[in-house]
TITINU-371083 format. One record per residue (C-alpha): residue number from 1; z, x, y; chain. Coordinates in nm, 3 decimals, decimal comma, padded with zeros to 5 digits. Example, Ala and Ser with C-alpha at 12.3 -4.5 7.8 and 13.67 -1.06 7.14 Angstrom:
+-----+---------+---------+---------+--------+
| num |      zz |      xx |      yy | cadena |
+-----+---------+---------+---------+--------+
|   1 |  00,780 |  01,230 | -00,450 |      A |
|   2 |  00,714 |  01,367 | -00,106 |      A |
+-----+---------+---------+---------+--------+
END
This chain:
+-----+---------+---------+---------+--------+
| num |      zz |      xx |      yy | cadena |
+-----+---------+---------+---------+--------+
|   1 | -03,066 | -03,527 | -02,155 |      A |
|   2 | -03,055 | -03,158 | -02,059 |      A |
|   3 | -02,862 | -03,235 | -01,762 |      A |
|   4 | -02,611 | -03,377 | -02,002 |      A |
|   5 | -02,601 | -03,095 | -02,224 |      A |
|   6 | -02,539 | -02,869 | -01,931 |      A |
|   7 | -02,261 | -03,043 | -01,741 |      A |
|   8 | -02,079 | -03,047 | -02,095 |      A |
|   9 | -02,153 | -02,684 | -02,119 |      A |
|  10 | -02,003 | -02,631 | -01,753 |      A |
|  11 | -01,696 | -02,857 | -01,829 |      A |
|  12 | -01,624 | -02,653 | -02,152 |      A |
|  13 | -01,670 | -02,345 | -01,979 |      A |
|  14 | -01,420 | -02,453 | -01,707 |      A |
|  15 | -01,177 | -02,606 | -01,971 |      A |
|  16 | -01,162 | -02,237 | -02,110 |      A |
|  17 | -01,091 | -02,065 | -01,811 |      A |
|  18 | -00,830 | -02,344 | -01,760 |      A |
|  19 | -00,657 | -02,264 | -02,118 |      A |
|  20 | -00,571 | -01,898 | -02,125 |      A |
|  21 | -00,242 | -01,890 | -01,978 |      A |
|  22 | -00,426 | -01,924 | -01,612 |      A |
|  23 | -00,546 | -01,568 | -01,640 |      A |
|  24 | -00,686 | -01,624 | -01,257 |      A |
|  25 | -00,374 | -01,875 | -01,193 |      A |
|  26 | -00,450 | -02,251 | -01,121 |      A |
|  27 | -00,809 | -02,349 | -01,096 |      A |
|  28 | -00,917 | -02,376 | -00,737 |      A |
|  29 | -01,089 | -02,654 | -00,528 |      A |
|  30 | -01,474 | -02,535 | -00,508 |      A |
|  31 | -01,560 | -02,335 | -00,200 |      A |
|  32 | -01,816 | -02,507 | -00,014 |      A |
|  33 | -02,162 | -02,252 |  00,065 |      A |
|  34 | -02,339 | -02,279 |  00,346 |      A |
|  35 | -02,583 | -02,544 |  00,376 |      A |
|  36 | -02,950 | -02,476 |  00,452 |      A |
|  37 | -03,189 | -02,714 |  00,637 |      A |
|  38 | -03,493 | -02,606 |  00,425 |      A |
|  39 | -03,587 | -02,497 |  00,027 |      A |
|  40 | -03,692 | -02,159 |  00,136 |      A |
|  41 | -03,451 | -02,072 |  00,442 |      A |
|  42 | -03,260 | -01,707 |  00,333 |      A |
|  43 | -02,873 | -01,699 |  00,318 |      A |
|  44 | -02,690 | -01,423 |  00,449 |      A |
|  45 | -02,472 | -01,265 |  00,230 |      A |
|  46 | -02,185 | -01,258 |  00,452 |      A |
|  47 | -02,228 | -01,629 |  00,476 |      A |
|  48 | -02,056 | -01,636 |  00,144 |      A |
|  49 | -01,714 | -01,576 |  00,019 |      A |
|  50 | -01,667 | -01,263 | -00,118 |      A |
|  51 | -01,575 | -01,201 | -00,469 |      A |
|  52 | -01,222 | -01,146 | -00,454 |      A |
|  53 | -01,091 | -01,416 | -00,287 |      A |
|  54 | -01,208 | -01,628 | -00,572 |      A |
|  55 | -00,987 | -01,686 | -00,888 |      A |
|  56 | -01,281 | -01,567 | -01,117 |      A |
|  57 | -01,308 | -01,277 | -00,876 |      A |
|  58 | -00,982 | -01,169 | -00,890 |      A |
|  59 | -00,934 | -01,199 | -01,315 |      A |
|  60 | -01,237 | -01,005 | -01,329 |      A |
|  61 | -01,131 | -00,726 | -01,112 |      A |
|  62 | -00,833 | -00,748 | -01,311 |      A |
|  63 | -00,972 | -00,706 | -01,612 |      A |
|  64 | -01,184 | -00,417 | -01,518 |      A |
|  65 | -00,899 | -00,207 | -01,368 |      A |
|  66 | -00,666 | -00,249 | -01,641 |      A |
|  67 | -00,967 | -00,168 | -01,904 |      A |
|  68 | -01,023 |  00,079 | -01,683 |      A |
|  69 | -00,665 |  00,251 | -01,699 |      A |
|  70 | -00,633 |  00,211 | -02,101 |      A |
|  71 | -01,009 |  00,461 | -02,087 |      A |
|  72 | -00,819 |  00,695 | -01,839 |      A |
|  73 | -00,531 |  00,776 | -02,067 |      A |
|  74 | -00,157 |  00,850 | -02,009 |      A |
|  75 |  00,085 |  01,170 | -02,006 |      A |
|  76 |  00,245 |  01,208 | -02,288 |      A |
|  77 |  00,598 |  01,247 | -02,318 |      A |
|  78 |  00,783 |  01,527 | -02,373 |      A |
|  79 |  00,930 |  01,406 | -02,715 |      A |
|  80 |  00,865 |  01,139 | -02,886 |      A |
|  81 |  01,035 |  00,820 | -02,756 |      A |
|  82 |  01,224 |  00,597 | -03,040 |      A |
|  83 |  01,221 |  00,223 | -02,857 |      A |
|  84 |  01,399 | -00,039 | -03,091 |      A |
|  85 |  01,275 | -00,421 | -02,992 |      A |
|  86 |  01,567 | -00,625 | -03,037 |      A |
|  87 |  01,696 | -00,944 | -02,916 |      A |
|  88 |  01,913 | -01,170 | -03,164 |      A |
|  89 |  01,758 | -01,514 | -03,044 |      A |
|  90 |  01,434 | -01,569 | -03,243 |      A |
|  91 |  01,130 | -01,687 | -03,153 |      A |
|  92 |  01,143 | -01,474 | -02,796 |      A |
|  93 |  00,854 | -01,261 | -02,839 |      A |
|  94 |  00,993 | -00,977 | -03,060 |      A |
|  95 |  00,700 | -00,922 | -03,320 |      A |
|  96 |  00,441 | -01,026 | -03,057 |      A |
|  97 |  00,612 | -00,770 | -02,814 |      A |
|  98 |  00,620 | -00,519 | -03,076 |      A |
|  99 |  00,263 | -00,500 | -03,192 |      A |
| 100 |  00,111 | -00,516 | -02,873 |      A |
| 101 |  00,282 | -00,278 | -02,668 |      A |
| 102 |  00,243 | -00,039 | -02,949 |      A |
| 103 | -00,143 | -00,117 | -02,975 |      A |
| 104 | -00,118 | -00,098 | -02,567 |      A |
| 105 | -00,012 |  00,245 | -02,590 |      A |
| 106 | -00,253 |  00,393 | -02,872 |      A |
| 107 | -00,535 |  00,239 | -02,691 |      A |
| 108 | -00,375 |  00,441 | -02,350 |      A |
| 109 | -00,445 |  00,742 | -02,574 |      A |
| 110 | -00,086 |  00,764 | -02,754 |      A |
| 111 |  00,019 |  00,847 | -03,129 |      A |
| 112 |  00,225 |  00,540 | -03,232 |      A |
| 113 |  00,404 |  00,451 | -03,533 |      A |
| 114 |  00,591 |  00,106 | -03,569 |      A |
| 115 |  00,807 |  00,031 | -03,831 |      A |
| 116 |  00,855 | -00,334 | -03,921 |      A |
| 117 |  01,244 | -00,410 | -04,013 |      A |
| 118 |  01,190 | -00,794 | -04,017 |      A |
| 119 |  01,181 | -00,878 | -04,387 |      A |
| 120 |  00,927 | -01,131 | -04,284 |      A |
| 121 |  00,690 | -00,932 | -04,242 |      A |
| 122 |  00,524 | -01,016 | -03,936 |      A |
| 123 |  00,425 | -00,673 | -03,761 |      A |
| 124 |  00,264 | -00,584 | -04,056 |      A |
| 125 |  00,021 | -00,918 | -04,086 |      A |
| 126 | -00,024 | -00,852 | -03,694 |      A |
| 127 | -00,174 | -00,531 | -03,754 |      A |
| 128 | -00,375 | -00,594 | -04,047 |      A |
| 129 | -00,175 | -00,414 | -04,269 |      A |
| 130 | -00,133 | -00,509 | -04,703 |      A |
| 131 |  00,256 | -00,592 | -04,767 |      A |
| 132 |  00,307 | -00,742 | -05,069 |      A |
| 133 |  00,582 | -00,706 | -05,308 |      A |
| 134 |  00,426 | -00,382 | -05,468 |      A |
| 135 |  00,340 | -00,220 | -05,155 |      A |
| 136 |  00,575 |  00,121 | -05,099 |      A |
| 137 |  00,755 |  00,014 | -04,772 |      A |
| 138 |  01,049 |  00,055 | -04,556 |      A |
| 139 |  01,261 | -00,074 | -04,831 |      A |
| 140 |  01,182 |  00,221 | -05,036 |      A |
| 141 |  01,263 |  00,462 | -04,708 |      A |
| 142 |  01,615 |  00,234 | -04,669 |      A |
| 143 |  01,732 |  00,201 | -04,980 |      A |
| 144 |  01,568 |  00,491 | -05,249 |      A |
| 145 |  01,550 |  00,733 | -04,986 |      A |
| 146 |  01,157 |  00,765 | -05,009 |      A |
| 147 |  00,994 |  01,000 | -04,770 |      A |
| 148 |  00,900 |  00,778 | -04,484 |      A |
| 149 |  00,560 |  00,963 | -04,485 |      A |
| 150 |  00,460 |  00,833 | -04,829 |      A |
| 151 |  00,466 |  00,441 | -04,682 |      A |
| 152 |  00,307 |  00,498 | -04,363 |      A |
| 153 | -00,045 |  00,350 | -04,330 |      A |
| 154 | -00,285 |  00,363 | -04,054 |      A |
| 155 | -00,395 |  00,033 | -03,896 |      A |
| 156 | -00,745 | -00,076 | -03,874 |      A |
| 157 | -00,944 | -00,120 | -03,565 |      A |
| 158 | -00,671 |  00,130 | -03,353 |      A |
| 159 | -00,675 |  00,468 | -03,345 |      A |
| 160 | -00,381 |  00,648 | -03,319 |      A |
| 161 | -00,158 |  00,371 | -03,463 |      A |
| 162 |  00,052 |  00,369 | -03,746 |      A |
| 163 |  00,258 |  00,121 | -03,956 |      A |
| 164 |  00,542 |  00,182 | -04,221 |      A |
| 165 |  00,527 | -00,200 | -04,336 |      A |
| 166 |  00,776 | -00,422 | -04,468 |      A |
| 167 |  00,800 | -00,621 | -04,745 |      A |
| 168 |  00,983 | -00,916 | -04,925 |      A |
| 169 |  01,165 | -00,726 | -05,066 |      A |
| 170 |  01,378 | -00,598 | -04,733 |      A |
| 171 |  01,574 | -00,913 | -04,744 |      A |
| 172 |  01,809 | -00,820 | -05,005 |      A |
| 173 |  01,842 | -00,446 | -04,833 |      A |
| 174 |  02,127 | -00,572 | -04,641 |      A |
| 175 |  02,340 | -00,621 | -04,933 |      A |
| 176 |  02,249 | -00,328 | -05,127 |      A |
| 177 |  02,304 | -00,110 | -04,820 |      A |
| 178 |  02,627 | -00,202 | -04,800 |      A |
| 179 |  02,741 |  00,042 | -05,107 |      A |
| 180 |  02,496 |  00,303 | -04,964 |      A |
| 181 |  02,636 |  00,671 | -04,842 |      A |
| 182 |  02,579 |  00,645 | -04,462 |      A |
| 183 |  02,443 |  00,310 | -04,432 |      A |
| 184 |  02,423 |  00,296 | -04,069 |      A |
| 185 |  02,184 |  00,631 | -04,009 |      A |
| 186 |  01,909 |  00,597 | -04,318 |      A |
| 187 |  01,653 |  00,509 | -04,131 |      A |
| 188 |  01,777 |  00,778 | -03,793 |      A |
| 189 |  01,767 |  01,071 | -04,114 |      A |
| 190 |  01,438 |  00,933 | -04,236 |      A |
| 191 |  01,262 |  00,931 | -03,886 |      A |
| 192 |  01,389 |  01,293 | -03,837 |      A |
| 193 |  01,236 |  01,413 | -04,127 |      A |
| 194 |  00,902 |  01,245 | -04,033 |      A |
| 195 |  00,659 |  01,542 | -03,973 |      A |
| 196 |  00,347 |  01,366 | -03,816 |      A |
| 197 |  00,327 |  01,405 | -03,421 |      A |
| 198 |  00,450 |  01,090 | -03,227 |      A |
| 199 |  00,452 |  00,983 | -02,919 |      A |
| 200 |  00,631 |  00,662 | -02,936 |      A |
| 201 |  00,762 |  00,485 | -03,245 |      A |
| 202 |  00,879 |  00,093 | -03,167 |      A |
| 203 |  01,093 | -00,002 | -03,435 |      A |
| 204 |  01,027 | -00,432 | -03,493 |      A |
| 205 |  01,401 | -00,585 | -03,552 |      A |
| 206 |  01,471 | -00,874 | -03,718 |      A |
| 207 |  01,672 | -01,195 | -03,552 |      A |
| 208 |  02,032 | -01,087 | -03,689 |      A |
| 209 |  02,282 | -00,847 | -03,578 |      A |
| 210 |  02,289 | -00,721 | -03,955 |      A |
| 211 |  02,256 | -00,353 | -04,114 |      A |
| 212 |  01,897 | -00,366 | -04,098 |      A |
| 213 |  01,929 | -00,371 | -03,656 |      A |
| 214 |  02,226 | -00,136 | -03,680 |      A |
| 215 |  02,009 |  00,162 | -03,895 |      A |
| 216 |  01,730 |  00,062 | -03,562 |      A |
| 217 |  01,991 |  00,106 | -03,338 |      A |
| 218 |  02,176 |  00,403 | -03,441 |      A |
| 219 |  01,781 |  00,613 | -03,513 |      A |
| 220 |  01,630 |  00,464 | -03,123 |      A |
| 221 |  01,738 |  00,612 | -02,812 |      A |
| 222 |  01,597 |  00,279 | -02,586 |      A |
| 223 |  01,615 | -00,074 | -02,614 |      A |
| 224 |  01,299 | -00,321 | -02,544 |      A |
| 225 |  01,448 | -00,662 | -02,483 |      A |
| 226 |  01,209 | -00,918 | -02,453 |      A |
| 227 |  01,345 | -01,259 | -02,295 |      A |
| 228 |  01,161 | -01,542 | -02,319 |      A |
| 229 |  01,126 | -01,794 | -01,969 |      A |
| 230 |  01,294 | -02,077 | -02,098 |      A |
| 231 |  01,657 | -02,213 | -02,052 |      A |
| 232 |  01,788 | -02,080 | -02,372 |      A |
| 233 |  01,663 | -01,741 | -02,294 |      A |
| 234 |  02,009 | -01,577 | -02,179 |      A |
| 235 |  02,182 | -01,720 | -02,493 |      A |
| 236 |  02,313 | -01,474 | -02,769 |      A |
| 237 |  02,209 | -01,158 | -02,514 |      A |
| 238 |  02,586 | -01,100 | -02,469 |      A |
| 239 |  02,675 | -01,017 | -02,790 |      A |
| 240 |  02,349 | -00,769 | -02,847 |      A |
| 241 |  02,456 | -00,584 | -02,487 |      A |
| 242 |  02,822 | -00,581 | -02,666 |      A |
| 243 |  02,670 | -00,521 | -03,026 |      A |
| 244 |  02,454 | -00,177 | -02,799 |      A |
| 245 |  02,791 | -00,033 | -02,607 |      A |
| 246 |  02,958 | -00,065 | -02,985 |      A |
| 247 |  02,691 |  00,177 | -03,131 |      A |
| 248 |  02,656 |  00,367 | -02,847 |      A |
| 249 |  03,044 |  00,479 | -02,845 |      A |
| 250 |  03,071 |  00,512 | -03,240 |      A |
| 251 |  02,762 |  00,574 | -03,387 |      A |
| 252 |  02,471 |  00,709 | -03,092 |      A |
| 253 |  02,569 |  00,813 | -02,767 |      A |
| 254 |  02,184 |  00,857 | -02,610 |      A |
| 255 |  02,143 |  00,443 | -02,665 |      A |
| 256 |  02,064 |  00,231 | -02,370 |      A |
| 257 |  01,877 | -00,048 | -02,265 |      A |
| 258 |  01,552 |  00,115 | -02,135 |      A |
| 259 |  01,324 | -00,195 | -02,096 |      A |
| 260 |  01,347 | -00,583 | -02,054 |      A |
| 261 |  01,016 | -00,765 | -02,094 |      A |
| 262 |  00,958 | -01,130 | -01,964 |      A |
| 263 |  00,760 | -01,320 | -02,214 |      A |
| 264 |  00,597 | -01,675 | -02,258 |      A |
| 265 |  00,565 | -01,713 | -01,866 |      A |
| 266 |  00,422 | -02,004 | -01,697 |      A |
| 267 |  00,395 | -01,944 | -01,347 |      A |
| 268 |  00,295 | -02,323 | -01,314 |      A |
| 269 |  00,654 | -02,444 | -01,360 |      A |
| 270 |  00,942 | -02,414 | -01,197 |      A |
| 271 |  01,196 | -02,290 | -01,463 |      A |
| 272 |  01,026 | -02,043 | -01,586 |      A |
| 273 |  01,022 | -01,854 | -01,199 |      A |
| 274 |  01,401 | -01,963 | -01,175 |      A |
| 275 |  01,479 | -01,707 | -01,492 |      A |
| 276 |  01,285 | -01,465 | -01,403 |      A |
| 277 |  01,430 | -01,471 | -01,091 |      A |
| 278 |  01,783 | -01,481 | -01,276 |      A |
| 279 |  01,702 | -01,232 | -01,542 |      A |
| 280 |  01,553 | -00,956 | -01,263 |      A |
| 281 |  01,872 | -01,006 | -01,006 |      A |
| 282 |  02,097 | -00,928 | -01,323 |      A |
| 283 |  01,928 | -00,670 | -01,509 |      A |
| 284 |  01,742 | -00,495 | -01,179 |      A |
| 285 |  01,505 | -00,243 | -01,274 |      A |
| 286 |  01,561 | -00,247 | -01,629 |      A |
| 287 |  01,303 | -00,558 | -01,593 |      A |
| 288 |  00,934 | -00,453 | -01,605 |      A |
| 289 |  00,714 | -00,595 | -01,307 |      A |
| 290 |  00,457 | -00,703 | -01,576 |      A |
| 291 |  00,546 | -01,056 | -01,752 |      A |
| 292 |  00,370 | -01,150 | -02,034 |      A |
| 293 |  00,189 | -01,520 | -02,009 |      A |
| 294 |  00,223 | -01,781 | -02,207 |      A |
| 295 | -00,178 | -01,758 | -02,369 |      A |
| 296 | -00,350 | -01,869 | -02,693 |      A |
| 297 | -00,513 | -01,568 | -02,752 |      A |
| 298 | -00,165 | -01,428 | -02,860 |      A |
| 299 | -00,105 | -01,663 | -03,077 |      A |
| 300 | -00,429 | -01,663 | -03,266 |      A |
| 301 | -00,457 | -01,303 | -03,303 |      A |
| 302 | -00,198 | -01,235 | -03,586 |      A |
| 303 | -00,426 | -01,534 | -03,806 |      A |
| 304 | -00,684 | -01,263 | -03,782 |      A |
| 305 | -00,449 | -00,950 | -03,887 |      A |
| 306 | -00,520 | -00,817 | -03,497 |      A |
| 307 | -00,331 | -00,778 | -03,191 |      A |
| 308 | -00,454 | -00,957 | -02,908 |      A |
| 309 | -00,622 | -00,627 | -02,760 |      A |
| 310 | -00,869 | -00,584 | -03,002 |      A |
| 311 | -00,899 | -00,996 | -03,132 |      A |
| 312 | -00,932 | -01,063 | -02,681 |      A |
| 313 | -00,939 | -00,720 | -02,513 |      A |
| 314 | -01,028 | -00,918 | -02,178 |      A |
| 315 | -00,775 | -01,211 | -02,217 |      A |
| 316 | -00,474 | -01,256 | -01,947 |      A |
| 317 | -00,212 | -01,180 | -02,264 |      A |
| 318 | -00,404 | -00,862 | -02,399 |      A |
| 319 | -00,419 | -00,732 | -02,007 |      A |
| 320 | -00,052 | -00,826 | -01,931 |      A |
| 321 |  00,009 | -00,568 | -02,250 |      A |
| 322 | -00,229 | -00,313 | -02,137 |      A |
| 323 | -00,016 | -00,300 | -01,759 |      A |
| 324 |  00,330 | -00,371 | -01,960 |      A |
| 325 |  00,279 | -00,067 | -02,145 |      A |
| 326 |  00,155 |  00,193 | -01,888 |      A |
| 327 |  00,462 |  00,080 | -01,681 |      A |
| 328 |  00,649 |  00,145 | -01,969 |      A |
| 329 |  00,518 |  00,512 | -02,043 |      A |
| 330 |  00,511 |  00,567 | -01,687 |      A |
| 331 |  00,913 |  00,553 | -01,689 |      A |
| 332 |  00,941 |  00,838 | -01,933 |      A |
| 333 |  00,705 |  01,042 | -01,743 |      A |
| 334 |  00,894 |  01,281 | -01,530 |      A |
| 335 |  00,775 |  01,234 | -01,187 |      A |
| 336 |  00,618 |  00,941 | -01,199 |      A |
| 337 |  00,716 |  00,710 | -00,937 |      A |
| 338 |  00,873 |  00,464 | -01,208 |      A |
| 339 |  01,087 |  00,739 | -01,376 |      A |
| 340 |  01,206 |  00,825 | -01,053 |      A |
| 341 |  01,304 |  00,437 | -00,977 |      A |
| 342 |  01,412 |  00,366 | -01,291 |      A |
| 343 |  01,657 |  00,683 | -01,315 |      A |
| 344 |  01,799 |  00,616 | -00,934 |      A |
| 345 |  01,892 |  00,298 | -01,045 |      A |
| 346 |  02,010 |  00,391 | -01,365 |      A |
| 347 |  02,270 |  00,616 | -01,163 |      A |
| 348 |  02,394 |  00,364 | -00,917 |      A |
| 349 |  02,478 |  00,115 | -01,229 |      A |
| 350 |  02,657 |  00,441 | -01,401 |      A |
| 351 |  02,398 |  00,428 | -01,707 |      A |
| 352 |  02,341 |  00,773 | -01,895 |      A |
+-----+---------+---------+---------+--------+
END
């Protein structure tokens, strides 16, 4: 009987380590020991395989680098950097992108604010913060021109991370804005007059190419794309590029593309290495080297009002943030080996 119990504890145990998005890729065939003739002969530790060159072996040396970095902390930039997470296919990551990289980045040691634009409301239930109808939010910063100051609230469980939440009530904002003296820059003047030291503020857009994305677009000076590995993924990215060289000739000059982030990979199939592949030759260095895996833990986190860095901090999705995000910040570093890169290549392709 309790040799029962524990070959259903090692099967569940392996099942786990299976589920996670692969955190140490496929599971492995077993690595043989060496044998010994007798009960008490001694084995040689160099008889064994060493620790990295086992799956296991490598996620945990994973983990504890990555960990390891977020303790170390990261320069900060120079000013703070206004990154608007757009993409107008839904269901590609944006919210999940959103909360995480900006959790990523407080737990590197950075003051972050994001403000949630999706009148869903999604960002805000991922980061554990109260948005119902009575709640001062964005809305009131959009459309009364309330102090954004007065509707920012500090998240739980993150130091150094900030919300302005959204609520219901932003999905009739893109009618009423529409009468509104300078529609397109309430939420660049409202930003401005924020007073609080930021490092980074990651605005969370909804799935539309409405009012509500232009006001991100015109107050950010970098775009995150995230693009999900599936066949649809390219779809509808057109008309954001065009809907970003629009606003950047009328309405902000400083916009660009800054960041693409592959989410939902599965290195297990095919398709999902053939767009990576396709997005990376197109976009070049605009693509991070992190992806993001496809992983439960994401998922469940929001049920719990937590990103997946504090509901998993040792999962393969909360790790792919941590290494997403220092790559990231690293690009906005001046001399940093990926601001260098990055600007090189933004040169050759003629971006500003």
């Amino acid at each position: 009987m309790a040799g029962s119990v524990y070959c259903e504890s090692v099967v569940e145990e392996s099942e786990s380590l299976r589920s996670d998005a692969n955190i140490a890729g496929p599971m492995a065939d077993p690595v043989p020991g060496p044998r010994t003739e007798s009960y008490g002969e001694d084995v040689s530790r160099e008889t064994l395989p060493p620790m990295d060159d086992t799956p296991i072996g490598r996620a945990a040396q994973q983990a504890v680098e990555a960990l390891g970095r977020a303790g170390e902390g990261l320069p900060r930039p120079a000013e703070t950097r206004v990154i608007v997470v757009a993409n107008q296919k839904g269901g590609v990551g944006k919210t999940t992108t959103t909360v995480n990289m900006a959790a990523s980045l407080a737990l590197h040691g950075a003051r972050v604010l994001v403000v949630d634009l999706d009148p869903q409301g999604n960002a805000s239930t991922a980061l554990g913060i109260d948005h119902h109808s009575e709640v001062p939010s964005i809305y009131d910063v959009l459309v009364e021109s309330r102090p954004l100051s007065e509707v920012v609230q500090p998240v739980p469980d993150v130091e150094g991370l900030f919300c302005a939440p959204a609520t219901i009530d932003l999905a009739g904002a893109e009618i009423e804005l529409v009468s509104l003296v300078a529609r397109e820059s309430r939420l660049e003047r409202a930003i401005q007059s924020y007073e609080q030291p930021l490092d980074y503020i990651l605005i969370d857009c909804p799935p539309s190419l409405g009012l509500l994305t232009v006001n991100a677009l015109v107050a950010g000076a970098e775009v995150l794309i995230p693009i999900q590995c599936e066949y649809y993924a390219l779809e509808g990215l057109g008309q954001l590029l065009r809907n970003v060289d629009l606003v950047r000739g009328h309405l902000n000059p400083k916009l660009h593309v800054s960041t693409i982030l592959l989410t939902m990979y599965d290195g297990r199939t095919r398709l999902a290495s053939q767009v990576a592949d396709e997005v990376r030759t197109h976009f070049g260095k605009e693509v991070l080297g992190t992806s993001i895996p496809r992983s439960v833990r994401i998922s469940e986190a929001p049920s719990y009002g937590q990103t997946v860095l504090t509901y998993d901090p040792g999962s393969s999705g909360a790790l792919s943030y941590l290494e997403a995000a220092r790559e990231m910040a690293l690009r906005g570093i001046p001399g940093s080996r990926e601001f260098k890169e990055f600007n090189e290549h933004s040169k050759s392709e003629g971006i500003q």
